[in-house]
N, C-alpha and C positions, 0 to 999 in steps of 0.2 A: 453606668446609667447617666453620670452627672457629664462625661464626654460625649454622649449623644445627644442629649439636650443641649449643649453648648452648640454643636454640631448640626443639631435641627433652626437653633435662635439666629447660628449665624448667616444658615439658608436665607432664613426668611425676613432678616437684613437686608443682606444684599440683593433678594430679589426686591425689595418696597425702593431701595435705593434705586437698583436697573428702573423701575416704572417711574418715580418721579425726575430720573432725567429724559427718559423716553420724551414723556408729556410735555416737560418743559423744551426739549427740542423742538416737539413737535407745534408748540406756541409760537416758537422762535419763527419759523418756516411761515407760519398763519401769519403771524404779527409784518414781517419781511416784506411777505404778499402783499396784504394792505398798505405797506407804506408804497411798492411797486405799483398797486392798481391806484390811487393816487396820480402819482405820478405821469399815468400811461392817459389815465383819463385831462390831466392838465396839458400833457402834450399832445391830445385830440383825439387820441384812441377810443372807439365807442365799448361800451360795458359789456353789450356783448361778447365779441371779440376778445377782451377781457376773460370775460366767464370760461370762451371756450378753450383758451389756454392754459386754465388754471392750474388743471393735474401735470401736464409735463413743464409747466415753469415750475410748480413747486418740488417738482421730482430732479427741475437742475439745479433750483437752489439748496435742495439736501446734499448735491455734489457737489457743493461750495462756488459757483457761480453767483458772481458781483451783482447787483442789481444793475450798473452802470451797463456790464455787458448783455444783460437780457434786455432793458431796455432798447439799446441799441441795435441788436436781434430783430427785439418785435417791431419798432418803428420802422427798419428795412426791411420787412417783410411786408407789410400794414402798406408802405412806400410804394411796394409793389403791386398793387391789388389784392393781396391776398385776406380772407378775411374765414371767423369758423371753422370749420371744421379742416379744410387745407391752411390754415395758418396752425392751425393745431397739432396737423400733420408733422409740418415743418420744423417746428419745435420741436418734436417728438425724433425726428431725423438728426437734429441735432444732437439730441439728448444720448443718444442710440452713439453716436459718436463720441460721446464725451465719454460714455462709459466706455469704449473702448480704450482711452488713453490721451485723446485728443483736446486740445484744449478747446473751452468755450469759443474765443476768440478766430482762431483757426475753422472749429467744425461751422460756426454762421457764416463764416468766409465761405467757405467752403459751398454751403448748401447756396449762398448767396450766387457765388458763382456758375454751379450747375442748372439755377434757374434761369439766369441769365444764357447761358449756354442753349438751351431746352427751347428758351423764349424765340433767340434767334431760328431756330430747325422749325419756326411758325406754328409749335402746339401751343395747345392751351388746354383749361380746364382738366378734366380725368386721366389725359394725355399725358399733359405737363407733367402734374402728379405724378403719375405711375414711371416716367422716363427720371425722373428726377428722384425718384425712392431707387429704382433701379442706380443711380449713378453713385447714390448715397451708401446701398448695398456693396457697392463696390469696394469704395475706401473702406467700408467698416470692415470686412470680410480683409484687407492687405491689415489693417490695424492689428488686426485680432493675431494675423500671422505673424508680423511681424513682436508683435506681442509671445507669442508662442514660442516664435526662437531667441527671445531673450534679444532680438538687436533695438525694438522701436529704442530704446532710449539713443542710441547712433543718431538718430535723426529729428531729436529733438523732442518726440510727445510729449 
């Protein structure tokens, strides 16, 4: 009896422990943002815009992404016209990349570039988007495989 109660206390320990670093992580990430949307709003970025990235900025800075490199992210995007819900997109592209292996730095190159690329073939709008999610589907889908067969580290991910 006195080893299951030991057994039950130490349960329910470490589960009070898992919840109070959850929480405070999860402060960490809040707190991060607001020094970010700061930031984003002194370098001219409107609140909106802001707002409507909120969920996948804060979803790459749980993947350990710098603030240096999201802001520099979202200012090239923002740069580009992009604003709402297609900057939200974008983000969300990148993110999509990052969790396959890819570094932050690389996948906004990256998305940066296929916009670019998209911009030139004279779409825009829904077009752009959807050509440009497709190109993003691409790499993510060699990432994953090359992930799979155990070689992306060969090439630097």
């Amino acid at each position: 009896m006195k080893n299951v109660l030991r057994k039950v206390t130490f349960a329910i320990t470490v589960f009070f422990i898992c919840l109070v670093f959850c929480n405070a992580y999860a402060l960490d990430i809040n707190a991060i943002f607001g020094q970010l949307k700061a930031q984003l709003q002194n370098s001219g970025m409107v609140s909106t815009d802001i707002n409507a990235v909120e969920s996948p900025v804060k979803n790459l800075l749980a993947q350990g992404v710098s603030q240096i490199d999201l802001k520099s992210m979202l200012l090239d995007f923002v740069s580009k016209g992009f604003k709402g819900k297609d900057l939200s997109s974008l983000v969300s592209m990148v993110g999509d990349l990052v969790k396959s292996g890819s570094s932050a730095k690389s996948s906004a190159g990256f998305v940066s570039q296929a916009i670019q690329q998209v911009s030139a073939m004279g779409l825009k709008g829904n077009g752009l988007m959807a050509k440009v999610q497709g190109i993003v589907g691409q790499k993510k889908a060699s990432l994953d495989l090359l992930s799979q067969k155990g070689i992306g580290s060969l090439f630097g991910k």
